[in-house]
Kinemage of the C-alpha trace (Angstrom):
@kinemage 1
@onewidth
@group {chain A} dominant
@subgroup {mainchain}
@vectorlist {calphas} color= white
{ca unk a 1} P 0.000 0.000 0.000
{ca unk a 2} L 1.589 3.443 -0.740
{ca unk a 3} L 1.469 6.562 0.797
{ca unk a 4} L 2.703 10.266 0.702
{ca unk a 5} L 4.838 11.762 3.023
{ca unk a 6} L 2.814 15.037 4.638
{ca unk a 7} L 3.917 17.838 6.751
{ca unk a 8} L 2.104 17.723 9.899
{ca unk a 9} L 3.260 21.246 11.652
{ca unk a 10} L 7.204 21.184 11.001
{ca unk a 11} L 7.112 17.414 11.292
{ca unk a 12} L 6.211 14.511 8.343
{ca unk a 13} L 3.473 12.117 8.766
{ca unk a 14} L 2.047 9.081 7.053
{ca unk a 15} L -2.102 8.395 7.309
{ca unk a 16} L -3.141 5.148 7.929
{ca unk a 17} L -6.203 4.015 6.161
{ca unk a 18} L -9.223 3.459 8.735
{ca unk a 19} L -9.369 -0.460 7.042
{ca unk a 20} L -5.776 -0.684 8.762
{ca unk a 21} L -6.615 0.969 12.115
{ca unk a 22} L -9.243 -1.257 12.374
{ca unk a 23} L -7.841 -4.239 11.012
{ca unk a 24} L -4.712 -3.746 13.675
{ca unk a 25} L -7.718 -2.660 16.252
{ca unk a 26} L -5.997 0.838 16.963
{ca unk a 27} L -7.903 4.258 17.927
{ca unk a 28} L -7.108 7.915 18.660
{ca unk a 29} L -4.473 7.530 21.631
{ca unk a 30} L -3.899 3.952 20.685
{ca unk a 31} L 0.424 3.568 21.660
{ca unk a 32} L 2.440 1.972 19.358
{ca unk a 33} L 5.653 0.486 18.466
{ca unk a 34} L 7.907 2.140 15.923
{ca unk a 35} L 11.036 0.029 14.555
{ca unk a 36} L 13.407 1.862 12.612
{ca unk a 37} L 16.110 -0.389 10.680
{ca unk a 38} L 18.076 2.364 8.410
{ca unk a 39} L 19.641 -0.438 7.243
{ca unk a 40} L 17.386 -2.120 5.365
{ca unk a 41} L 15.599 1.561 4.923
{ca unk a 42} L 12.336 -0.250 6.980
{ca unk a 43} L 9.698 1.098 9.393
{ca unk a 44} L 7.805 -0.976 11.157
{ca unk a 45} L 4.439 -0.364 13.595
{ca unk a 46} L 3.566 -2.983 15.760
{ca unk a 47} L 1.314 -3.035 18.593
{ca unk a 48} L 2.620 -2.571 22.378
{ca unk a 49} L 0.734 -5.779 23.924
{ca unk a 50} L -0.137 -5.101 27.541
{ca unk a 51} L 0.685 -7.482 30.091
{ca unk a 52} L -1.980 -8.177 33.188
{ca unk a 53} L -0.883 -8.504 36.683
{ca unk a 54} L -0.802 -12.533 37.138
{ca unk a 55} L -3.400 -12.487 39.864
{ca unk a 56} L -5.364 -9.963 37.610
{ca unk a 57} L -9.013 -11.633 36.758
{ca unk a 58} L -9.475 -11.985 32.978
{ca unk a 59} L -13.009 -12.487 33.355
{ca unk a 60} L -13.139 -8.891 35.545
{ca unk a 61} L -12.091 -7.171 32.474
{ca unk a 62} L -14.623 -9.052 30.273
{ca unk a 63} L -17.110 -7.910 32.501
{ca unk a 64} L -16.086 -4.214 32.573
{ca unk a 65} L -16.004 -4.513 28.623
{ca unk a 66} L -19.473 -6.029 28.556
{ca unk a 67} L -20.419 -3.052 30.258
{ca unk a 68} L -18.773 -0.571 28.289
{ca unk a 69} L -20.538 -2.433 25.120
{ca unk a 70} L -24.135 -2.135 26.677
{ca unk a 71} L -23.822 1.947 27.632
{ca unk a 72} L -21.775 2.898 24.403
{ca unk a 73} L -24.573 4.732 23.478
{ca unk a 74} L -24.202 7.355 26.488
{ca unk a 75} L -20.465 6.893 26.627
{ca unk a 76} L -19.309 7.001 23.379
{ca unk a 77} L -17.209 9.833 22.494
{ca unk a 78} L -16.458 10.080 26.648
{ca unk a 79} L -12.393 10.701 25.624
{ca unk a 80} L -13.203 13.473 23.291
């Protein structure tokens, strides 16, 4: 897939099509991992996986998820 470098103030950017975002299941705020290998002239974006506490509940987080699924309605757009 190609893209254009843009100025973004006195930086450069590259968008990422929505299909990727969502695909890679990033949002607004969403921290990732950039690899540079100058090299091989290669940039890489991979996900930074989060690690739970070991005597963390996976099913408490499933529940606070379920949650948040059932009252997107009133809280979606909360972080804006």
């Amino acid at each position: 897939m190609r893209r254009k470098i843009i100025r973004v103030g006195s930086s450069r950017g590259v968008l990422i099509p929505r299909e990727v975002t969502k695909a890679m299941f990033w949002d607004f705020g969403t921290e990732v991992d950039l690899d540079v290998n100058a090299d091989r002239k290669e940039v890489t974006l991979k996900t930074i996986k989060v690690s739970l506490p070991e005597d963390y509940e996976l099913e408490h987080l499933r529940g606070i998820e379920e949650q948040l699924m059932l009252h997107a309605d009133v809280l979606g757009g909360i972080d804006d």
